[in-house]
C-alpha positions as CSV (number, residue, x, y, z in Angstrom):
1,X,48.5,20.5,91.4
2,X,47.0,22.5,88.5
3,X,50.7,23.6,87.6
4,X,51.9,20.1,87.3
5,X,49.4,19.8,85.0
6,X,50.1,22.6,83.2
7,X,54.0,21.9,82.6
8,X,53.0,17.7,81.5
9,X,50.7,19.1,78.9
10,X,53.8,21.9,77.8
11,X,55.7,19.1,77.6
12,X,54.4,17.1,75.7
13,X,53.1,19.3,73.1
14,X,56.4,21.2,72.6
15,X,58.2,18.7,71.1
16,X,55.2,17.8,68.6
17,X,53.9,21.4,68.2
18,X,53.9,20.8,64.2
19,X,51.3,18.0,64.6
20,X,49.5,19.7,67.0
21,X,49.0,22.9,64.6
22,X,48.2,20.6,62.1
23,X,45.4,18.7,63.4
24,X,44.0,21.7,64.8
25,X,43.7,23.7,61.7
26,X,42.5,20.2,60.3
27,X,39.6,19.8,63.1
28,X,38.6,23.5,61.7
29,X,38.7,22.9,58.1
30,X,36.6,19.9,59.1
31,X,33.9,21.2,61.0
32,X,33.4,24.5,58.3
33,X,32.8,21.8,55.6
34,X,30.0,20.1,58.0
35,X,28.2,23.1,59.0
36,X,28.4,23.5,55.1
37,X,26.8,20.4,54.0
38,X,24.0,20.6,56.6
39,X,23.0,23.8,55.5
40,X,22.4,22.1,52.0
41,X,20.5,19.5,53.1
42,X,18.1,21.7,55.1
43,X,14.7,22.7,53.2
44,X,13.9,26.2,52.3
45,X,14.3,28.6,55.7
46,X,10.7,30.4,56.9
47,X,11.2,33.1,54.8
48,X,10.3,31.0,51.3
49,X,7.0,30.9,50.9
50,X,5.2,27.6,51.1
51,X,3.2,26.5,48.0
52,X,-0.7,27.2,48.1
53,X,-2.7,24.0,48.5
54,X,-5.5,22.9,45.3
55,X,-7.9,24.1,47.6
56,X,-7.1,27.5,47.7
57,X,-5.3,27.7,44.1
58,X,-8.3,26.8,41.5
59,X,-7.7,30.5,40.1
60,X,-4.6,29.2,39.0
61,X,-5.5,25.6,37.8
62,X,-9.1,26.0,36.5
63,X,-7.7,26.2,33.1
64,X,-6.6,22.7,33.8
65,X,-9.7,20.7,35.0
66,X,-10.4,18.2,32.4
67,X,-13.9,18.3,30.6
68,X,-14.1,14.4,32.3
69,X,-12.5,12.1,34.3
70,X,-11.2,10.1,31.7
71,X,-11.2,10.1,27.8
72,X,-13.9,7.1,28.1
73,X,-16.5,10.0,29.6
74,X,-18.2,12.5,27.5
75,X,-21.0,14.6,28.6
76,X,-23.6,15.9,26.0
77,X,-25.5,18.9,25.6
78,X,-28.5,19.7,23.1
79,X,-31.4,21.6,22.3
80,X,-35.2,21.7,22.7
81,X,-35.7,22.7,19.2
82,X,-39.9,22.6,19.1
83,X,-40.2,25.0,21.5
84,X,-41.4,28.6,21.0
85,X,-39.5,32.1,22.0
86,X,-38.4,33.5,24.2
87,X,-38.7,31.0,27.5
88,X,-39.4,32.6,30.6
89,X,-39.6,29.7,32.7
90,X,-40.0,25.9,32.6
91,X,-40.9,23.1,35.5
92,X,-40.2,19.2,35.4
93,X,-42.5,16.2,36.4
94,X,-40.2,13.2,36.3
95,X,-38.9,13.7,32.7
96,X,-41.5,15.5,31.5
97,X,-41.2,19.3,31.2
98,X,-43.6,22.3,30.4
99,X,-42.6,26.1,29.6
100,X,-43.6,29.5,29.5
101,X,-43.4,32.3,27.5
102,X,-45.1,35.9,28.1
103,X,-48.4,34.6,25.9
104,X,-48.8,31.1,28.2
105,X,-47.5,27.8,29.3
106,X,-46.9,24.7,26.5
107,X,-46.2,21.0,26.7
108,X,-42.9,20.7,25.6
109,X,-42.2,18.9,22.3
110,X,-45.5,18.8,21.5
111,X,-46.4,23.0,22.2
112,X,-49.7,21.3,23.2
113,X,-51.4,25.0,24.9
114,X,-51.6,24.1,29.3
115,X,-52.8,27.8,29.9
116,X,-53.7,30.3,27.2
117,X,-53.0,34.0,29.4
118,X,-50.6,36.7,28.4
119,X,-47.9,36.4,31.3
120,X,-46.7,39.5,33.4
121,X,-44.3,37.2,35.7
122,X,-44.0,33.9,36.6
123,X,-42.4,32.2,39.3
124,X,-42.2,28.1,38.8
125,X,-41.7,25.0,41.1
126,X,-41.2,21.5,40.8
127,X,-44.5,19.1,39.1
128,X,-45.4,21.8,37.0
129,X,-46.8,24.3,39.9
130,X,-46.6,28.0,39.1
131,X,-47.3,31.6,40.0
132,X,-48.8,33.4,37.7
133,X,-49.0,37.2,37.4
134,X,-51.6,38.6,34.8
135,X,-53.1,42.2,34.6
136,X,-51.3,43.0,37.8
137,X,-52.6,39.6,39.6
138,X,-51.2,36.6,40.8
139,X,-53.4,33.5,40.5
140,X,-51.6,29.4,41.4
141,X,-51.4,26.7,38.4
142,X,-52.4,23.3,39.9
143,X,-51.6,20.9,36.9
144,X,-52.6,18.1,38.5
145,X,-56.2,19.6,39.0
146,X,-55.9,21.3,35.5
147,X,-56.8,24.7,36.8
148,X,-55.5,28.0,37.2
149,X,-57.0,30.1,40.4
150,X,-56.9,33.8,41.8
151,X,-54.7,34.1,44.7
152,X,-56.1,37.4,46.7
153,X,-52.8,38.3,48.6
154,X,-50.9,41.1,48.7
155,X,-47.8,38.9,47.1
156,X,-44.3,41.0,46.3
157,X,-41.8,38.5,45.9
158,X,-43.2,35.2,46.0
159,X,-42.1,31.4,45.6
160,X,-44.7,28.1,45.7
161,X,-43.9,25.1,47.7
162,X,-43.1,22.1,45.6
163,X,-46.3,20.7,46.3
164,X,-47.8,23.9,45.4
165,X,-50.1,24.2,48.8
166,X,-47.8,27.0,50.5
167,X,-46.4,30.1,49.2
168,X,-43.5,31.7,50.8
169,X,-42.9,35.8,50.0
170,X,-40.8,39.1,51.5
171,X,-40.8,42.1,51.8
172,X,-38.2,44.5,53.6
173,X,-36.9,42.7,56.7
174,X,-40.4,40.4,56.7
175,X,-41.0,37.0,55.4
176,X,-44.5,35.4,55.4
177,X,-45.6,31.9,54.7
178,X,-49.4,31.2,53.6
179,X,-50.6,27.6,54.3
180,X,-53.5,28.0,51.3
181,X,-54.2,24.1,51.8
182,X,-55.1,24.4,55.6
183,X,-55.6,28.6,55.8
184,X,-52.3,29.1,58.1
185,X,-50.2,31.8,57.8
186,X,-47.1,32.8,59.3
187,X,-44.5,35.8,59.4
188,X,-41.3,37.0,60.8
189,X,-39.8,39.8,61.0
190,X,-35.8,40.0,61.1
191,X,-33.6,42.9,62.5
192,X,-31.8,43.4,58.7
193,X,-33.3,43.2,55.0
194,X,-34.3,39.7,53.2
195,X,-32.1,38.6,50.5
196,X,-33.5,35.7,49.3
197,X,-35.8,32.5,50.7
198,X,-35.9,28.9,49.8
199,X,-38.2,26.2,50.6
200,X,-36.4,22.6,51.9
201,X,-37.7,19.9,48.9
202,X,-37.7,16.9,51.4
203,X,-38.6,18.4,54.6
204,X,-40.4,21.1,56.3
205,X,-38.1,23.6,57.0
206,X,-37.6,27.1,55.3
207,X,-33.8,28.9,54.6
208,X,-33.6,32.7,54.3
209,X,-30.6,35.3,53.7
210,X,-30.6,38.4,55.3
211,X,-28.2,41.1,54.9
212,X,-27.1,43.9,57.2
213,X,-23.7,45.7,58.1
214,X,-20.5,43.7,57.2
215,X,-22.7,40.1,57.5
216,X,-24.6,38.1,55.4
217,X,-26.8,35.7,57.3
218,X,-28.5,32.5,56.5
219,X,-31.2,31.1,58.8
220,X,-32.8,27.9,59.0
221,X,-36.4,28.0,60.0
222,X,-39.1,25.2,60.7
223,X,-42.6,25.3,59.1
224,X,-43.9,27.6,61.8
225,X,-41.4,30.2,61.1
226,X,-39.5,29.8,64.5
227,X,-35.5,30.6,63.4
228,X,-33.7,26.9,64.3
229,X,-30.0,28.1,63.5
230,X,-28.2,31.3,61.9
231,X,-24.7,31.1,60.5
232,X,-23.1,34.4,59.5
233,X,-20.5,35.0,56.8
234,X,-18.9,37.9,54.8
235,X,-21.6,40.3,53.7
236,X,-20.3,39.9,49.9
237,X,-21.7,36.2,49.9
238,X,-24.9,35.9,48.6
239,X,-27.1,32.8,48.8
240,X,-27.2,30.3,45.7
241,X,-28.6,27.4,45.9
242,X,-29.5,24.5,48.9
243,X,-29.4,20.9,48.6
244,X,-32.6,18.7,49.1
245,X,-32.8,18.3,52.5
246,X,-31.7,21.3,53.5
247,X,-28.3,20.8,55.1
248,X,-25.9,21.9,52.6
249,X,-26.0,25.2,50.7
250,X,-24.1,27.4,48.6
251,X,-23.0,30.9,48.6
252,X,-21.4,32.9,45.6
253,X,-19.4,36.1,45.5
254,X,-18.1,36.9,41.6
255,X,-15.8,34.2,40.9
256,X,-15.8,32.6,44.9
257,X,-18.2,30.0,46.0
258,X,-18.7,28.6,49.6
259,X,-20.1,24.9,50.1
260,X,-21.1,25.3,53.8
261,X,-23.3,23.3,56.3
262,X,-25.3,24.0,59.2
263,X,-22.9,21.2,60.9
264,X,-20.4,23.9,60.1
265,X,-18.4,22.3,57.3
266,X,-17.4,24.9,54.8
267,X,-15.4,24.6,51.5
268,X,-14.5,27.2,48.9
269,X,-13.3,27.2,45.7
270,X,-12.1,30.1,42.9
271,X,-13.3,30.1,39.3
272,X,-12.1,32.5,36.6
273,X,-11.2,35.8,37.2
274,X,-14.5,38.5,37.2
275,X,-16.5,35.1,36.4
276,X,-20.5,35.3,37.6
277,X,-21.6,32.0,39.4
278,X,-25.2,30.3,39.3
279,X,-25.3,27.0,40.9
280,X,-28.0,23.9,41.6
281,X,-27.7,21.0,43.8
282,X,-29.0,17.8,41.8
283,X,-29.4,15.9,45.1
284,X,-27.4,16.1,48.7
285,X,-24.0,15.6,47.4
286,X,-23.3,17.0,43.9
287,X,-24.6,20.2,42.1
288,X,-23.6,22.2,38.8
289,X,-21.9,25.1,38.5
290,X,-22.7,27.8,35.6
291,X,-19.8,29.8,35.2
292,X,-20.0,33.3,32.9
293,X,-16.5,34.9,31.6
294,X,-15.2,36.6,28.9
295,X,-12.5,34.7,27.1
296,X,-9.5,36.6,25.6
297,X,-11.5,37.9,22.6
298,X,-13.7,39.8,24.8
299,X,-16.7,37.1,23.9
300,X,-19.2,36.2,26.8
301,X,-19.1,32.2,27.1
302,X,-20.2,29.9,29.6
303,X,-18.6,26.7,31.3
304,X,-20.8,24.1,33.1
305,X,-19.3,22.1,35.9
306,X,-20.5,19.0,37.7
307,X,-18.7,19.4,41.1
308,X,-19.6,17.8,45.4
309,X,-19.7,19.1,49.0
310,X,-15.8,17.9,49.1
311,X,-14.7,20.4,46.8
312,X,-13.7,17.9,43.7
313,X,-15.3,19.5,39.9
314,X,-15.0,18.3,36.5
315,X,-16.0,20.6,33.3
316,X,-18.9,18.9,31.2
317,X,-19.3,21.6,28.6
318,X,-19.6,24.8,27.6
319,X,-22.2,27.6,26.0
320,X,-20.2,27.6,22.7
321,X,-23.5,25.6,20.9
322,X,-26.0,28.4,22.4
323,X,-26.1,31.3,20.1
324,X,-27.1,33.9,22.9
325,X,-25.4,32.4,25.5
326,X,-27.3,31.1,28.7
327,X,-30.1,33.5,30.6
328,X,-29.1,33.8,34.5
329,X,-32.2,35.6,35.4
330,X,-34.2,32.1,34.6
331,X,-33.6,29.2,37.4
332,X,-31.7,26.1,36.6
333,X,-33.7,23.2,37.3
334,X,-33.4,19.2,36.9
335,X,-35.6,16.5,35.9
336,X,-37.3,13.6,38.6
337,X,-34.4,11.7,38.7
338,X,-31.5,14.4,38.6
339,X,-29.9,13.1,35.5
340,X,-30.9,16.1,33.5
341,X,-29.9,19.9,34.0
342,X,-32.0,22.3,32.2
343,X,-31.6,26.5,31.2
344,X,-33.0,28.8,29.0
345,X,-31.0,30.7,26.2
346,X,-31.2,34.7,26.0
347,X,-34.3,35.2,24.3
348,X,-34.2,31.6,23.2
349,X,-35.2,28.1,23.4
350,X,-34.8,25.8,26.6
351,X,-31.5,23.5,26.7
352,X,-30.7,20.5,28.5
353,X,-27.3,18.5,29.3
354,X,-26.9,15.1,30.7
355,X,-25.1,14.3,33.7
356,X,-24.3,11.3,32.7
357,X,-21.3,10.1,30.5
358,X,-21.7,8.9,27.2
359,X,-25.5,9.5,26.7
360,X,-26.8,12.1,24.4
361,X,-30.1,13.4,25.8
362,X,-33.3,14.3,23.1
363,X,-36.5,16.0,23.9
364,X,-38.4,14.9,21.6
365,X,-41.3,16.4,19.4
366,X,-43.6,13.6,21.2
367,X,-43.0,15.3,24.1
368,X,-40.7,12.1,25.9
369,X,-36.9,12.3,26.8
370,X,-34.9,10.0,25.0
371,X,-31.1,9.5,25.4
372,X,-29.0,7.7,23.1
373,X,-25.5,6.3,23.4
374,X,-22.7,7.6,22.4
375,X,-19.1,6.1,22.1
376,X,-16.6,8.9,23.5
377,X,-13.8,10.4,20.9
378,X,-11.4,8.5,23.4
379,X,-12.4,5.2,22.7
């Protein structure tokens, strides 16, 4: 059977061998020149690296981001040109504000005197509540009371409640929290040193940093000092800032910040190369960004971004007004309503910048903030 087979297909292709030949070498040809144009078509092989997302690129594109959203938006920066030298601290009551310097505290605008004391250290809150440190001891400024009185605790590196009734201080690995309105105190002690502590604006709760080893950890405590959650994250990360209710905060690391969450959510984004961060959250979504760098002169400016807990930033401005450039050792902090960030100048005055488009902010010497509109060089 099989050679019957065998001799009908000799036979026939004998006589037509030629054609055969032909449309074999043709059938070849052919399927070379398919393999070839499918190769084309196909996108680059695993071995091409794949582009980096915006996410993980703003090193590369921060030169880019736009100083607004649009040419219609501009954002406006100015000086609180009353005020005496050098600031060493200020504190907002709706849109009023009141400073320090190392000989008292002042109105400002007006420079009306609010305490008359030459200053050793001073550590301010929101409403105009402060620590004062004089002749080696602390004593609590209660505007609203218009008083000033001795504290007799052994404080070493204290911060006041923003109603002023509780202050919250560390030492080593120890953090203690004294309830001077109802004589309660509390401490902890934690198994690696304390970084840095926070009190929670619109609740109870307390946030603290510890660092030990190849972690840095950030726990969220509740009024009675009992440790509700820890998160842990690279040791270089230290804690910036925390939004209002205490959910979101921000870690820094040179030119790297983390937006994370105690749900678990975490963002980060790259500034300019060897760049210093300093951050503020103006309520639970958005916060600023102050970003120090030396530009290709070798000068030490500053930018200022307005940027959210999903990672998006635009640039408002810039240090290039502010003679000595802006003081990092003295807090941000914003106005009642959040519309207003505030910082101090290097042995300077106090400045402030709108977050607002299109309104130029005023402090004036009346002591009232004024804003003015502005039409945007776009328009």
């Amino acid at each position: 059977m099989i050679n019957k087979i065998k001799q009908k297909i000799i036979s026939i292709y004998l006589p037509r061998r030629k054609f055969f030949n032909a449309l074999g070498i043709s059938l070849v040809f052919l399927l070379i020149l398919i393999l070839i144009l499918t190769k084309n078509k196909k996108g680059p092989t695993k071995s091409t690296p794949e582009p980096q997302s915006q996410k993980t690129s703003f090193s590369q594109s921060n030169t880019e981001i736009p100083y607004t959203y649009n040419e219609r938006e501009e954002y406006y920066i100015n000086q609180i040109v009353t005020n005496l030298i050098p600031v060493t601290g200020y504190s907002w009551n709706g849109d009023k504000l009141i400073y320090s310097t190392d000989n008292g505290i002042y109105e400002a605008g007006t420079n009306t005197p609010v305490v008359n004391l030459g200053i050793e250290s001073i550590k301010w809150s929101d409403s105009f509540n402060a620590l004062i440190k004089s002749n080696g001891k602390w004593s609590r400024l209660i505007y609203s009371e218009n008083r000033n009185e001795d504290i007799n605790l052994p404080l070493n590196n204290p911060i006041l409640s923003p109603d002023g009734n509780k202050i919250l201080d560390f030492k080593n690995n120890q953090v203690f929290l004294y309830d001077i309105k109802n004589n309660i105190n509390h401490n902890i002690k934690f198994d690696e040193p304390v970084e840095n502590i926070f009190f929670v604006n619109n609740s109870k709760d307390i946030i603290v940093s510890t660092v030990f080893g190849e972690s840095t950890y950030v726990h969220k405590l509740d009024s009675s000092l009992i440790n509700m959650v820890t998160l842990n994250f690279d040791k270089e990360y230290r804690l910036s800032s925390i939004s209002p209710t205490g959910n979101n905060f921000i870690l820094v690391h040179q030119n790297q910040l983390i937006i994370a969450s105690f749900e678990g959510t975490v963002y980060k984004d790259l500034f300019l190369n060897k760049s210093e961060l300093v951050t503020l959250f103006r309520n639970n979504q958005d916060f600023v960004v102050v970003e120090k760098y030396r530009d290709n002169l070798g000068r030490v400016l500053d930018n200022i971004y307005l940027s959210d807990i999903l990672n998006k930033r635009i640039k408002i401005s810039d240090s290039k007004p502010i003679t000595n450039r802006i003081n990092y050792n003295i807090p941000l902090m914003k106005n009642g309503s959040g519309v207003i960030i505030s910082f101090a100048e290097n042995k300077g005055k106090i400045w402030i910048v709108s977050l607002k488009p299109n309104l130029y902010p005023t402090y004036s010497t009346s002591g009232e903030l004024v804003f003015s509109n502005l039409k945007p060089k776009g328009i």
